[in-house]
C-alpha positions as CSV (number, residue, x, y, z in Angstrom):
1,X,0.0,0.0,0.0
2,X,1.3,3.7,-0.7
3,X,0.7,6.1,1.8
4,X,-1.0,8.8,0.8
5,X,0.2,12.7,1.1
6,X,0.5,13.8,4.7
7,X,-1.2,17.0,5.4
8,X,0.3,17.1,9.4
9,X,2.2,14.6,11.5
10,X,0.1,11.3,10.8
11,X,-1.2,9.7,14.0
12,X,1.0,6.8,15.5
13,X,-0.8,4.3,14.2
14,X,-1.3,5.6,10.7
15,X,2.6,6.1,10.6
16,X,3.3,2.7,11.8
17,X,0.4,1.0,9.1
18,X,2.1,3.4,6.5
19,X,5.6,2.5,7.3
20,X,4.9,-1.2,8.2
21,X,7.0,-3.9,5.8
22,X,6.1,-7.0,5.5
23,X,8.5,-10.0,7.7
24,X,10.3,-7.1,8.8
25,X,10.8,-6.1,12.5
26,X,10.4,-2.9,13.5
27,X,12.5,-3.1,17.0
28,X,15.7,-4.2,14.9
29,X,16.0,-0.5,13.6
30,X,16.5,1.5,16.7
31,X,16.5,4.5,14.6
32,X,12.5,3.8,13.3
33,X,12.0,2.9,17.0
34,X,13.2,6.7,17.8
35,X,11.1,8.3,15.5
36,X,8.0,6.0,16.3
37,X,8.4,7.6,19.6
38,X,8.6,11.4,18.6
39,X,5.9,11.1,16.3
40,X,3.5,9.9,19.4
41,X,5.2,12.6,21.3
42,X,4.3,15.4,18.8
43,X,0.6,14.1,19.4
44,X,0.8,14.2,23.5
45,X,2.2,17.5,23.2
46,X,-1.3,19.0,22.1
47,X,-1.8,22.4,21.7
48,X,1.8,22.9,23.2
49,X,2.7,24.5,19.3
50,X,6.3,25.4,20.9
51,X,7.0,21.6,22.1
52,X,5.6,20.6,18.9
53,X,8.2,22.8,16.9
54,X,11.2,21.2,19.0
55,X,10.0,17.4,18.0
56,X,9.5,18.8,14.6
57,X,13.2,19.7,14.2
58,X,14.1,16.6,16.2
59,X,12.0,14.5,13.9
60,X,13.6,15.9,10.8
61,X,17.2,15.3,11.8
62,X,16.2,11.9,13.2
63,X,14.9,11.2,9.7
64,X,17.6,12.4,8.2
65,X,20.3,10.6,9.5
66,X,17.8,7.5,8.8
67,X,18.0,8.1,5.4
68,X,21.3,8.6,4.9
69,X,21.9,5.0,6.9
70,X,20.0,3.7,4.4
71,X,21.6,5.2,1.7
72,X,25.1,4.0,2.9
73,X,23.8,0.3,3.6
74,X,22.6,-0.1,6.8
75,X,20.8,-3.3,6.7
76,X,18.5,-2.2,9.8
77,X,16.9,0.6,7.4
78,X,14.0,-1.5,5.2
79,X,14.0,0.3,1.8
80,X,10.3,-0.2,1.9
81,X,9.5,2.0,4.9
82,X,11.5,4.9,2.5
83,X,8.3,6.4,0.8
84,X,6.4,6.6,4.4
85,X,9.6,8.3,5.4
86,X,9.3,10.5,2.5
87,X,6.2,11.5,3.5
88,X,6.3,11.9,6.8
89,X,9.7,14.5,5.9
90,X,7.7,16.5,3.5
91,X,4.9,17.5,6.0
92,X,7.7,18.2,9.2
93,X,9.4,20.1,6.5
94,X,6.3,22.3,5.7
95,X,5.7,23.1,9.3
96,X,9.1,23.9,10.1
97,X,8.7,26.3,7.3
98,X,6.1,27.5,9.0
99,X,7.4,27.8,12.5
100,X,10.8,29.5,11.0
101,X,8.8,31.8,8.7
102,X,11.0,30.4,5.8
103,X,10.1,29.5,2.4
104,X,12.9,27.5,0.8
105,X,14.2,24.0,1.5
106,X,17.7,25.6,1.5
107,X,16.6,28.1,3.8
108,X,15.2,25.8,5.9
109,X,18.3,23.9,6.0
110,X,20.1,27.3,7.2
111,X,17.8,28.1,9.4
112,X,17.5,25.0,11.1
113,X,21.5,24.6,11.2
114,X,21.7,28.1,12.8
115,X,19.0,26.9,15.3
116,X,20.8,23.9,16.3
117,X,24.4,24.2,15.1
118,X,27.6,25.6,17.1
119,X,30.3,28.3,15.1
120,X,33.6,29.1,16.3
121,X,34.6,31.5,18.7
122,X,36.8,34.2,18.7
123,X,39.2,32.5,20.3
124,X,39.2,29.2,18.3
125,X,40.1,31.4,15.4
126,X,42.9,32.9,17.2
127,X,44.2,29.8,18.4
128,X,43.9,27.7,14.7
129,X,45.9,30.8,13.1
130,X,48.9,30.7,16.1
131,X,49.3,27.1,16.5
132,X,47.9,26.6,13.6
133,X,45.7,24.3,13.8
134,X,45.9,20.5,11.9
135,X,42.7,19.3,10.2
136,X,42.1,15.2,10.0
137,X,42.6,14.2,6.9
138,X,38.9,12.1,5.6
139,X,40.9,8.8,6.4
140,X,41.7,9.8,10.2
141,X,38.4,11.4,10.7
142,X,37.1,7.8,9.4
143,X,38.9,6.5,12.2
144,X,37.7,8.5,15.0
145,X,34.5,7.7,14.5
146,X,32.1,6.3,17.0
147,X,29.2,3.9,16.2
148,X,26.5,2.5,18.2
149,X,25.0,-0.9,18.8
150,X,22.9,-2.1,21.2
151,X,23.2,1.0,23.2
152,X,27.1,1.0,23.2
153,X,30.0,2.8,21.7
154,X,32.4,1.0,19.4
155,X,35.0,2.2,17.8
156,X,37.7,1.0,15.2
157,X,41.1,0.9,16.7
158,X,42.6,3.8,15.9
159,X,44.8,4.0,19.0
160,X,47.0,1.1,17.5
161,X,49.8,0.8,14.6
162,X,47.4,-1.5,12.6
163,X,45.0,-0.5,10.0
164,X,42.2,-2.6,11.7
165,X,38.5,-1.7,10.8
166,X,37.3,-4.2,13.4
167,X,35.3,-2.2,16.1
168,X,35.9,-2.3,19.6
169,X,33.9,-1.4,22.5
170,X,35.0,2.4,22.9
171,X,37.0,3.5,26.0
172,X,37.5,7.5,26.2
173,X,40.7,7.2,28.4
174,X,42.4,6.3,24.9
175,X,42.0,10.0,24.2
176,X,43.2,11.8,27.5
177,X,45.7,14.6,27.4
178,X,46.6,16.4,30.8
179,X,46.9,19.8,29.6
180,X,46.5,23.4,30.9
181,X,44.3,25.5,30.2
182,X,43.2,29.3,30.6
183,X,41.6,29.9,34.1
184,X,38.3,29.8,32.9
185,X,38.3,26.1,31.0
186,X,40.8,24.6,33.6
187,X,42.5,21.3,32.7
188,X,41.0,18.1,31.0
189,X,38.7,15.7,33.4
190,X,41.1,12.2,33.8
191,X,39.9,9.8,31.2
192,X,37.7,12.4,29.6
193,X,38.4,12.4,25.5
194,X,37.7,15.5,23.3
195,X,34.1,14.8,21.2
196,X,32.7,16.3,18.3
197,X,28.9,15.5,17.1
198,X,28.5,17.2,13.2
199,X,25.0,18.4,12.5
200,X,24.9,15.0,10.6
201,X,24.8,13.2,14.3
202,X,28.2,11.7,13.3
203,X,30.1,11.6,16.6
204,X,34.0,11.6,16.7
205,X,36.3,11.2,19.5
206,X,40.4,11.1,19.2
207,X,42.8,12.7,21.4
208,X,43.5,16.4,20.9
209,X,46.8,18.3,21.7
210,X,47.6,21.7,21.1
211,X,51.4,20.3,21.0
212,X,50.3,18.4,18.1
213,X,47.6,21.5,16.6
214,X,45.0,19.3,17.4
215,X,41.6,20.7,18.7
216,X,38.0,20.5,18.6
217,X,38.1,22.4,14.7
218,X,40.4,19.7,13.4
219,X,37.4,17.4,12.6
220,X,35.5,19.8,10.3
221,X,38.1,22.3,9.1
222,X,35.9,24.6,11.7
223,X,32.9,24.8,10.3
224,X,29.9,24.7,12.1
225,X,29.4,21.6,14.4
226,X,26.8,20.3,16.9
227,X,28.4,19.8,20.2
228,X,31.9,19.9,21.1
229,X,33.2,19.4,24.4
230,X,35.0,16.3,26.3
231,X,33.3,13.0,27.1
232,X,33.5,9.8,29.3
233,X,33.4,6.3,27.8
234,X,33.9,3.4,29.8
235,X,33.4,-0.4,28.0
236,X,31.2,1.4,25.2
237,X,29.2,3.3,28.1
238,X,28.7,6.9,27.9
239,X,29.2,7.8,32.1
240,X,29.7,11.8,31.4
241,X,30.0,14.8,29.1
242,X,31.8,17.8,29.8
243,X,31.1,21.3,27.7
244,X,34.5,22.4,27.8
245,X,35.3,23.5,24.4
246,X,36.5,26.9,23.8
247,X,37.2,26.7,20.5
248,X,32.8,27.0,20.3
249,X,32.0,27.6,23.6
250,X,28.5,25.1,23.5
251,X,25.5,26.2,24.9
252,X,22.7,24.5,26.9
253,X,20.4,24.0,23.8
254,X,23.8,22.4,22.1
255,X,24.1,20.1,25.1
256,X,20.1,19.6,24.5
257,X,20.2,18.5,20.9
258,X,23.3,16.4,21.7
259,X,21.1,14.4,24.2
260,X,18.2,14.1,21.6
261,X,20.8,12.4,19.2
262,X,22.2,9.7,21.9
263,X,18.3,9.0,22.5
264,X,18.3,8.3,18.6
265,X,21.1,5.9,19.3
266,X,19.7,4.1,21.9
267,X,21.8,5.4,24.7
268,X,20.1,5.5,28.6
269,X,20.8,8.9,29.9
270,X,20.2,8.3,33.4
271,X,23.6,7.1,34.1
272,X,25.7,10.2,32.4
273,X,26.4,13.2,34.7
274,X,26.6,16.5,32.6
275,X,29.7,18.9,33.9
276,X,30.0,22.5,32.6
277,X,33.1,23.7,31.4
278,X,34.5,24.6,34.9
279,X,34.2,20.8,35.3
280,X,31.2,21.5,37.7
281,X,28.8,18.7,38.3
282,X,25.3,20.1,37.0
283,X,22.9,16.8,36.8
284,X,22.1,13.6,35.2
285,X,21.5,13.4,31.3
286,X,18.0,12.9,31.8
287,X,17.0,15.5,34.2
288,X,19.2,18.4,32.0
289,X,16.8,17.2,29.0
290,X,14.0,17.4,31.2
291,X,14.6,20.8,32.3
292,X,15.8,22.5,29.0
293,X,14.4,20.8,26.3
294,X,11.9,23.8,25.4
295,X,11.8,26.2,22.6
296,X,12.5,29.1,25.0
297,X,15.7,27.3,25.8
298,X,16.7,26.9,22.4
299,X,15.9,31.0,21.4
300,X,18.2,31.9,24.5
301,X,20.9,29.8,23.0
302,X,20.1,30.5,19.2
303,X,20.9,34.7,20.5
304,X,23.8,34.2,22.4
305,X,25.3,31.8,19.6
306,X,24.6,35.0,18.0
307,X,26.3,37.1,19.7
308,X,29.5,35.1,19.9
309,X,29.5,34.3,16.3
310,X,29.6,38.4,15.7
311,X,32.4,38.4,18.3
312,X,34.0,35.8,16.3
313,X,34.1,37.9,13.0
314,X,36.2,40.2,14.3
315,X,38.9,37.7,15.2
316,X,42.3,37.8,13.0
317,X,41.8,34.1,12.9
318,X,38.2,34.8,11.4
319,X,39.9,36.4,8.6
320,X,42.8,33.9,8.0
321,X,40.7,31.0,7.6
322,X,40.7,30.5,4.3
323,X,44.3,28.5,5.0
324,X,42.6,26.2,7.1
325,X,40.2,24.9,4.5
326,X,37.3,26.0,6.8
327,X,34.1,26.2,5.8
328,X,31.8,29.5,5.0
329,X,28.6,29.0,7.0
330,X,29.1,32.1,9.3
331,X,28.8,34.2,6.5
332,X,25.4,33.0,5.6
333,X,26.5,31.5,2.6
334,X,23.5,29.5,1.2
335,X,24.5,25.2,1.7
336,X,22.9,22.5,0.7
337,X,20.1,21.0,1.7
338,X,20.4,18.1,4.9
339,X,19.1,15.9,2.6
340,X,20.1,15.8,-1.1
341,X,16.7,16.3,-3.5
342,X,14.6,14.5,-0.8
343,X,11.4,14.2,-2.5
344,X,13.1,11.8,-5.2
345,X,12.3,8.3,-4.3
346,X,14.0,6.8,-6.7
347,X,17.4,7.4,-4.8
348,X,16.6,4.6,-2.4
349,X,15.0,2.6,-4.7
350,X,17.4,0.5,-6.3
């Protein structure tokens, strides 16, 4: 059966009829399971139209990254939920155009990577241009990568001489380095690994040292990002996550759409204890969703990302970057869409 045109979010059980495939089962794709969940969500929230708009923007990232799985092979995306997926994308994509007062699909796109994203700071451009800093090359960004299964963090062993792609259960002590700081960041938490999550929700760890010009813009070249700090991995078990960055300087609603992403993965929050980036205890995973995941939190963010990305243009750093390779986004130069032509079903077709 082919689902017909969604004029709103469909109700849970229209979604799961429409996205339902044959001998397939749905619990084996924890990524479905996620948006399953947001969708009922959505529905519970009422006439909350602010909570609405945050699942909206969680839903379309959640789907996004679902498609691109798919796209790249993962076997736990059915190719047969794709034009229910389709569907459901085009209506959250026509009220997020509502809610941004945007018209475009690109401007969308901006709009919702402004929302959601992190930029450099001032400083981060002044440190790249003195160190200067060392981007990854795509082959040891490959590397760093973490993956999830079963609620756990792999990753290939990239710590070691060999070219191994076997994963391994994560361990972020692999990625310590004591170093000081300026008074305000202090040093690195013991067994605490610098993190990056791109507004893709792919998550990199690796060790970073400014002896080596290695920081939180090496992964992307600096361009914009989606959390950055430190983090805690013990056996493949996230245990803590630190928002000590000052090359971007993350804010609460960064911290807040990190969380939605490790909920996409599967990961149980309960157990991680969120520090701020004097290394400050502030509270468990799930109670810091609980508390800021509102569209009030997210404006407050949104204008002081603001604020610092102005400060940032003003850096010498800011207007060296060309050197570095680094991306244009803080200009406001239009970029493409999160998903590539995503009304074309014939791209997950074959």
């Amino acid at each position: 059966m082919t689902p017909v045109e969604y004029k709103d979010v469909p109700s849970l059980n229209l979604w799961m009829r429409d996205s339902n495939v044959t001998f397939a089962v749905r619990k084996q794709d924890i990524i479905l399971m996620r948006i399953d969940q947001l969708v009922e969500d959505y529905h519970t929230a009422g006439l909350d139209l602010p909570r609405q708009s945050l699942i909206l923007c969680d839903l379309f990232l959640t789907i996004d990254f679902w498609v691109k799985s798919l796209h790249s092979g993962n076997k736990k995306c059915e190719k047969g939920r794709y034009p229910a997926m389709m569907n459901l994308f085009a209506a959250i994509v026509k009220l997020l155009k509502l809610a941004f007062v945007v018209q475009t699909d690109v401007e969308l796109s901006n709009a919702l990577k402004e929302f959601v994203g992190l930029g450099m700071s001032a400083g981060g451009h002044v440190t790249d241009q003195s160190a200067p800093m060392k981007p990854f090359s795509d082959d040891e960004r490959a590397r760093y990568r973490v993956w999830f299964k079963d609620t756990l963090a792999y990753q290939v062993p990239w710590w070691e001489n060999s070219r191994s792609l076997k994963r391994e259960l994560a361990w972020s002590y692999r990625g310590y380095v004591e170093m000081k700081r300026g008074m305000e960041m202090g040093g690195q938490t013991p067994s605490y690994s610098g993190f990056i999550m791109t507004l893709d929700r792919e998550l990199y760890m690796t060790k970073q040292d400014k002896a080596e010009f290695r920081f939180h813009s090496s992964y992307t070249s600096g361009a914009r990002v989606m959390m950055a700090g430190t983090i805690l991995i013990r056996s493949g078990r996230i245990l803590g996550i630190r928002t000590d960055s000052g090359h971007y300087k993350p804010g609460q609603h960064n911290m807040t759409a990190f969380l939605w992403a490790l909920l996409m993965f599967g990961v149980p929050l309960s157990p991680i204890a969120i520090l701020n980036h004097e290394e400050k205890f502030i509270t468990t995973a799930d109670k810091f969703l609980s508390d800021h995941n509102k569209w009030s939190k997210f404006l407050e963010g949104h204008e002081q990302e603001i604020e610092k990305l102005r400060d940032a243009k003003g850096a010498s750093g800011f207007q060296n970057r060309d050197m570095f390779r680094k991306g244009d986004d803080l200009q406001g130069t239009p970029m493409k869409p999160m998903i590539d032509n995503p009304y074309d079903e014939t791209a997950a077709a074959s």
